[in-house]
C-alpha positions in Angstrom: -90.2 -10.2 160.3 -88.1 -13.1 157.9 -90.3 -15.3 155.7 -91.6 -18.5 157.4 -89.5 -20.4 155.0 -86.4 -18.6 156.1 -87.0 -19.8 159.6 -87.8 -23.4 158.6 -84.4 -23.7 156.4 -82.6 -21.9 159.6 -84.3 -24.8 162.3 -83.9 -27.7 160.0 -80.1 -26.4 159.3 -79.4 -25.9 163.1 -81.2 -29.4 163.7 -78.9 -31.2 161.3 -75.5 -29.8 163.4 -76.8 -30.5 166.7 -77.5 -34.3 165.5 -73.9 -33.9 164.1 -72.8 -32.8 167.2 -74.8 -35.7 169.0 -73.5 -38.5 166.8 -70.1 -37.6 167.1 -67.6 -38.8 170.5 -64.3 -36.4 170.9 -61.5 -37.5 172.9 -58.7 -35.5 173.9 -54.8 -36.3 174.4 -54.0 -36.7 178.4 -50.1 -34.9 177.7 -49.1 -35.7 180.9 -49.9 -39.3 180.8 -49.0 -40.1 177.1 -45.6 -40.2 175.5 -44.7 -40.4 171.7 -40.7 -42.0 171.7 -38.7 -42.7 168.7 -36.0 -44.8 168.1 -33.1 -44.9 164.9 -31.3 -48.0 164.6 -27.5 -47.6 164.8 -24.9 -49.8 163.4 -22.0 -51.0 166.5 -23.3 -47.8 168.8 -26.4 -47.2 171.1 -29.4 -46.2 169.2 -31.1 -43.1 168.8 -33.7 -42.9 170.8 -35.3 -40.0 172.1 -39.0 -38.7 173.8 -41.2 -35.6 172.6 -42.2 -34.1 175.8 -44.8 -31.6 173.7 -47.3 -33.5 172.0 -51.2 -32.9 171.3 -53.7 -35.0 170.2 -57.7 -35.6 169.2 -59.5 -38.3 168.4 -63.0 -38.3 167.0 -65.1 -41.3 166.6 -68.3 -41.6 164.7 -70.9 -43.5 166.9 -73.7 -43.6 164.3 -71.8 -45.0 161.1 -68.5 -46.0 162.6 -66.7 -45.3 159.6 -65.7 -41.5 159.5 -63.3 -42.0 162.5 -59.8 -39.2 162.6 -57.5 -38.9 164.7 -54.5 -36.5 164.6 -51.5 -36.1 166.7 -48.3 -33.7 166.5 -45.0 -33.4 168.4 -43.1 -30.4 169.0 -39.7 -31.6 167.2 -37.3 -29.3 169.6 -39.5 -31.0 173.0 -37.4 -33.7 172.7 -35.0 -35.3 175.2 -32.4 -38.1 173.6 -29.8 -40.5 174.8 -27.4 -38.5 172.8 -27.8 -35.3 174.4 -24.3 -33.6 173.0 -25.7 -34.1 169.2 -29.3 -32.4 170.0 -28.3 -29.4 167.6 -27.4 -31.7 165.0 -30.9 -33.2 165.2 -32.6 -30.0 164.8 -30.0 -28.8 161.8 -31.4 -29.4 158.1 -29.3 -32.3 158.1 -31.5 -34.3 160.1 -35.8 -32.2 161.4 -34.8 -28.8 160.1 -36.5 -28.1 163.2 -36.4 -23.9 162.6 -38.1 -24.6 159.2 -40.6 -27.8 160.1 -41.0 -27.4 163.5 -43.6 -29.4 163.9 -44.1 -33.4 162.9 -47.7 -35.3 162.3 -49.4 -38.3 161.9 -53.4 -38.1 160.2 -55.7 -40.9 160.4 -58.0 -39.6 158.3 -60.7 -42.1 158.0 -61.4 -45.5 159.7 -63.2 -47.6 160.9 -63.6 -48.7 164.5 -66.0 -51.3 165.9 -64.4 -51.5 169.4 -61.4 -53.7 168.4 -58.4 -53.9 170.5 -56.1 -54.4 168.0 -56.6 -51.9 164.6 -54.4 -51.3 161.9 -54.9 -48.0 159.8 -53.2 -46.4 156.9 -51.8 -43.0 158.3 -50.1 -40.2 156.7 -47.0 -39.3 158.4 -45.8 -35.5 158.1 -42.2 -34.9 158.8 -40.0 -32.2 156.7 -43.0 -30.8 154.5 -42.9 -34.1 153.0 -46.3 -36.6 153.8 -46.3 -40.2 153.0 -48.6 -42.9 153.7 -48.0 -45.6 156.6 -49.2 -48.4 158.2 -49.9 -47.7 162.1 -50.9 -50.8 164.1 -52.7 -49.6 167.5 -53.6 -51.5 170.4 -56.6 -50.1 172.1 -57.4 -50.7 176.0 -60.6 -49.6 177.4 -59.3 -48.1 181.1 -62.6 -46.6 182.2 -65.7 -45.5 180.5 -64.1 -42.2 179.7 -60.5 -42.8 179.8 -58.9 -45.2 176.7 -55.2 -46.1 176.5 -53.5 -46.4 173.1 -50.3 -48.4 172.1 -49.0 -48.0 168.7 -46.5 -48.3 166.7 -45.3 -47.1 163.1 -42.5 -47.8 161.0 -41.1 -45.2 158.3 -38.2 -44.8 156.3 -35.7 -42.3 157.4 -34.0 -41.3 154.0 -37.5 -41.5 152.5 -38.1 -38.2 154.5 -34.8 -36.5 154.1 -33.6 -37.6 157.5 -29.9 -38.0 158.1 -28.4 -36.0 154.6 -25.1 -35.8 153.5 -23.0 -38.6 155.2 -25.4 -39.7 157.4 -27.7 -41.2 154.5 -25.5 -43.8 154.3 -27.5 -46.9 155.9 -23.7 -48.0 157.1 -24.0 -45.6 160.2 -28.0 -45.1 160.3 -30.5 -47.7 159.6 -32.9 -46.3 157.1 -35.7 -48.1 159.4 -37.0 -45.7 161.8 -39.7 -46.5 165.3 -42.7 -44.3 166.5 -43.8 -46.1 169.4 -47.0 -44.4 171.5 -48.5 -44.9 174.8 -51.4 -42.7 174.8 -54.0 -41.8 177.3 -56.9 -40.0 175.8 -60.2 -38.9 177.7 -63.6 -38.4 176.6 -64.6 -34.8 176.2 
């Protein structure tokens, strides 16, 4: 039979992650209600724009202290669809995603804050080509039900910053170096 203090330390440790648990909300990416678009400036032509159709996303909030607040969220660089369909391989070369190599792109709250604002700005770290950076990512945050929340954002990066659009295409003549991340995101409570 274990010591009586062995049992204590293995309550009192159990205790501690259920209250984790407990003071701790999750909410989980709706995929086939949320899109993540982007869009590349382009001087005297369309622009690039395109929509992952494979993205995943959590959120999880803090309820007791408010301040310990994450969300992540990825997208499946080859899911996407583009208005310039004939120069998809092109955008998956090393020239512009290296999609074989970095296949997948992501954006990291890491910590916030949240005291049910509707309009939040957070310092994210954007992941794109093995290369991170921090970014500002304004978010517009609509309470839909008591267990569904909508999510609009939008973040602005540099394109050359991440190695996108190399050789001849660096030149900000063809390609603005400004690039757009705009979400619509549905997430439910889990």
């Amino acid at each position: 039979m274990p010591p009586p203090i062995k049992i204590s330390v293995i309550f009192f440790l159990s205790l501690i992650t259920a209250l984790d648990l407990i003071a701790k909300e999750t909410w989980i990416l709706d995929k086939e209600l949320s899109t993540i678009s982007f869009e590349i400036p382009v001087l005297l032509a369309n622009n690039v724009k395109g929509e992952f159709n494979k993205i995943e996303g959590i959120v999880e909030i803090d309820i007791e202290k408010n301040v310990n607040n994450k969300a992540v969220f990825s997208v499946d660089i080859k899911s996407i669809d583009m208005n310039y369909e004939k120069h998809k391989e092109l955008l998956f070369s090393n020239i512009f995603f290296n999609a074989d190599q970095f296949p997948i792109a992501l954006v990291n709250t890491k910590k916030f804050s949240y005291n049910n604002e509707s309009v939040l700005e957070i310092e994210a770290e954007l992941f794109i080509k093995g290369k991170t950076l921090n970014v500002p990512l304004m978010v517009e945050i609509k309470n839909l039900a008591e267990e569904l929340v909508q999510i609009k954002g939008e973040l602005r990066f540099s394109r050359t910053a991440f190695h996108i659009g190399t050789g001849r295409w660096s030149s900000t003549a063809i390609l603005r170096d400004e690039a757009y991340i705009k979400t619509n995101l549905f997430l439910f409570k889990k």
